[in-house]
C-alpha positions in Angstrom: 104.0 96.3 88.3 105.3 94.6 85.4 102.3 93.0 84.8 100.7 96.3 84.6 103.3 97.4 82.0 102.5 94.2 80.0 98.5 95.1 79.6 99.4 98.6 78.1 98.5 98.6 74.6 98.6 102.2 72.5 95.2 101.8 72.2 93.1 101.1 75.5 94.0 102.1 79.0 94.2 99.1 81.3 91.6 99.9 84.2 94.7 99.3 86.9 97.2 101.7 85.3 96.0 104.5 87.7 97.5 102.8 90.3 100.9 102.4 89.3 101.7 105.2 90.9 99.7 105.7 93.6 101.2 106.0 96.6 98.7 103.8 98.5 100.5 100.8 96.4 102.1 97.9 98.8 105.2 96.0 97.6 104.9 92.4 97.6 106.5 92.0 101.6 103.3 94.4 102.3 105.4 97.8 103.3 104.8 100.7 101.7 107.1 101.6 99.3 109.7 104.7 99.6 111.6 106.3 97.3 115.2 107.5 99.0 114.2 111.5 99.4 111.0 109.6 101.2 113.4 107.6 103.5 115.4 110.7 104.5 112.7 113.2 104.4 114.1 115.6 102.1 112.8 116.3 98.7 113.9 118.2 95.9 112.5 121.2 96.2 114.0 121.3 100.4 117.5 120.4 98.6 117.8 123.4 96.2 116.0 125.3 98.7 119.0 124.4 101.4 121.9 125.0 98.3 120.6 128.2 97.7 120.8 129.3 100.9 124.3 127.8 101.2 125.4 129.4 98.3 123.6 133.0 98.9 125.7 132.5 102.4 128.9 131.8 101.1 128.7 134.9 99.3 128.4 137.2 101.9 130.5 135.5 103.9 133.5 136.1 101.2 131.8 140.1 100.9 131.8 140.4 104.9 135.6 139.2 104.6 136.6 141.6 102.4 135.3 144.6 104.4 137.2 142.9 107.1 140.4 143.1 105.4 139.7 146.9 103.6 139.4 147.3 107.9 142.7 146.0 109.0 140.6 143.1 110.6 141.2 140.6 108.2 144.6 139.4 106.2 144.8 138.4 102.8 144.7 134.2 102.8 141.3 134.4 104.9 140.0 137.2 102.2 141.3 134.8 99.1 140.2 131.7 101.0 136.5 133.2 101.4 136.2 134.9 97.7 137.3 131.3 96.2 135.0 129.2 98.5 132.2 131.8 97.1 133.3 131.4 93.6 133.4 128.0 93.8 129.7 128.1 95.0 128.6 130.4 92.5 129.9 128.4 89.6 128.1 125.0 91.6 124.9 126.7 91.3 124.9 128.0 87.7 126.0 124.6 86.9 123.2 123.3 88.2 121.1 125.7 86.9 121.6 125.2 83.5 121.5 121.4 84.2 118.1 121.8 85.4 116.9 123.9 82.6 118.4 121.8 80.3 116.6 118.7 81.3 113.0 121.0 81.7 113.5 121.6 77.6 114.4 118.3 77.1 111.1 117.3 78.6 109.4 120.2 76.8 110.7 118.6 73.6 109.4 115.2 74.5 106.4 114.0 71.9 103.1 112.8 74.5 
């Protein structure tokens, strides 16, 4: 691959640089390379996906605990336990959020 970098010029294309990152590529033992979301069969999309859902679950698990306590069924450390564990959640996910926009207008910004 580094040879491949080498032959770039800001010019000419090098007829190979189309395969850089192809994923028919071997490594130089032969294997097929992975990346580590290959190697554990997640990706990113699967991961927010899965933190959503964990954190859209969180929240009405802290909601369903309080209509448990305004019921009698529920006392006040398990309601305060949930509502935090939600908060916490929520805060986690706009976090990220504005992470991930951040870095899709730092890429908007980026000269090609």
């Amino acid at each position: 691959m580094i040879e491949k970098i080498a032959n770039v010029s800001s010019l000419s294309m090098p007829s190979g640089l189309d395969e850089i990152g192809s994923t028919s590529s071997k490594s130089m033992f032969g294997a097929q390379p992975t990346t580590p979301g290959q190697s554990t069969g997640m990706d990113f999309g699967s991961v927010m996906s899965q933190m959503a859902n964990d954190t859209v679950n969180s929240l009405k698990g802290a909601e369903a605990m309080s209509f448990k306590a305004i019921q009698g069924k529920a006392n006040t450390r398990e309601v305060v336990d949930a509502v935090l564990e939600a908060q916490q959640s929520l805060q986690t996910a706009m976090a990220l959020r504005d992470k991930i926009v951040s870095a899709y207008l730092e890429v908007t910004k980026m000269q090609i």
